[in-house]
N, C-alpha and C positions, 0 to 999 in steps of 0.2 A: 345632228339634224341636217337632211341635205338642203340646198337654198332650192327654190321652185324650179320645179322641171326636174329635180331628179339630178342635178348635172353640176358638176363643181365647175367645172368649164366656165369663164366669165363671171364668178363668182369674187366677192373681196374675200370670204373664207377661207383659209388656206390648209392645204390638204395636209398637208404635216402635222398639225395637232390635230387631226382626225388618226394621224396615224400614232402618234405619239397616244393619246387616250384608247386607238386598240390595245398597241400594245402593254399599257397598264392594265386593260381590263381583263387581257387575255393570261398574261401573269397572275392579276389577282386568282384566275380562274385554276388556273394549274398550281398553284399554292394552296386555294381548300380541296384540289384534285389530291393531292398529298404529290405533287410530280414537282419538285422545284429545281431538277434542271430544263424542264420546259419553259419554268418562267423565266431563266435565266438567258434563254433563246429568245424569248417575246421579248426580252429587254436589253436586248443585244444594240440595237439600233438604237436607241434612246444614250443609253450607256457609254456607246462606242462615237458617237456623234455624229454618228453619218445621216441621221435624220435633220433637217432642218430647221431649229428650234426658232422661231417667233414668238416672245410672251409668255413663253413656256414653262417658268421659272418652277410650278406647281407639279407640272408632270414628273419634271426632270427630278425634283426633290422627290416625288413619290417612287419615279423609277429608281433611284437609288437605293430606296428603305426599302422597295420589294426585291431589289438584288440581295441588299445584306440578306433579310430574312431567308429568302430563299438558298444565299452560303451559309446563311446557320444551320439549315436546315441538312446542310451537305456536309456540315461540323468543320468549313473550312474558315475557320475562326479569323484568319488575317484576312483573308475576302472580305469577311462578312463584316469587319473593323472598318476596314479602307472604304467599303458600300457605304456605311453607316455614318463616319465621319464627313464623310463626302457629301450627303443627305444634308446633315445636320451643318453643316458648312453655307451650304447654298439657301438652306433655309432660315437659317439667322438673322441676313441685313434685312430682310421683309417681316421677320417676326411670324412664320408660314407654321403653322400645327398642324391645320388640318391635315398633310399626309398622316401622320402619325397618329391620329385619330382615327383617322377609317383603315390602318393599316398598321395597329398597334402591334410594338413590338417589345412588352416591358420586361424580358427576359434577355435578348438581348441588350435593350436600355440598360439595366439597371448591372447586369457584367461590364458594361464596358462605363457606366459610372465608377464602380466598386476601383477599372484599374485606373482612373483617372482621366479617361478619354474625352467626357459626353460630359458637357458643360451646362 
C-alpha cells in the first residue's frame, strides 16, 4: 500500500520490504507458472543480501523456502538443502510457521527429516 500521494518519497515506509515482498510474490508466481528458475531470479536479491532488509525476518525466511522449493524443483538437492536449512534456521528463534504454511513444502520437509536435517 503506497502512503498518500502515491509517493514513498518522505514516507517512514521503507521501500525495501516493498521490494523484498515483490520479489516473494513474483517467485511464488513463477513457481505455480511451473518456471522455478525465474523464481530463483526474483529471489536473487533477498537471497543474496543486497536488498536492504529492516524487520524483515518473514520475508527473508519465506525467500529461502521458495529458493529450496524452487532447487527442488531443478532436482538440485544440495541447493534446495542449504535454502531450506537456512529457512528453517532463521525461522526458529521467532517460532515463524507461517512461511511454511502459505508455502508448504512437505516433500521436501519430510526428505530432509527422513536424512536428519529438519528439526
Amino acid at each position: 500500500m503506497r502512503p498518500a500521494g502515491g509517493s514513498w518519497r518522505g514516507s517512514t515506509r521503507s521501500r525495501p520490504s516493498a521490494s523484498i515482498s515483490a520479489s516473494t510474490a513474483v517467485a511464488v508466481l513463477r513457481l505455480a507458472q511451473d518456471d522455478p528458475e525465474a523464481a530463483i531470479v526474483a529471489l536473487a536479491p533477498v537471497i543474496d543480501g543486497s536488498v536492504p532488509l529492516t524487520n524483515a525476518q518473514l520475508w527473508v525466511v519465506q525467500a529461502f523456502l521458495l529458493d529450496a522449493i524452487a532447487r527442488d524443483v531443478l532436482a538440485d538437492a544440495g541447493a534446495a538443502r542449504r535454502a531450506l536449512e537456512r529457512a528453517l534456521d532463521l525461522a526458529k528463534p521467532e517460532g515463524l510457521l507461517f512461511p511454511f504454511l502459505i508455502a508448504p513444502a512437505p516433500d521436501l520437509l519430510e526428505r530432509h527429516r527422513r536424512l536428519g536435517t529438519v528439526v
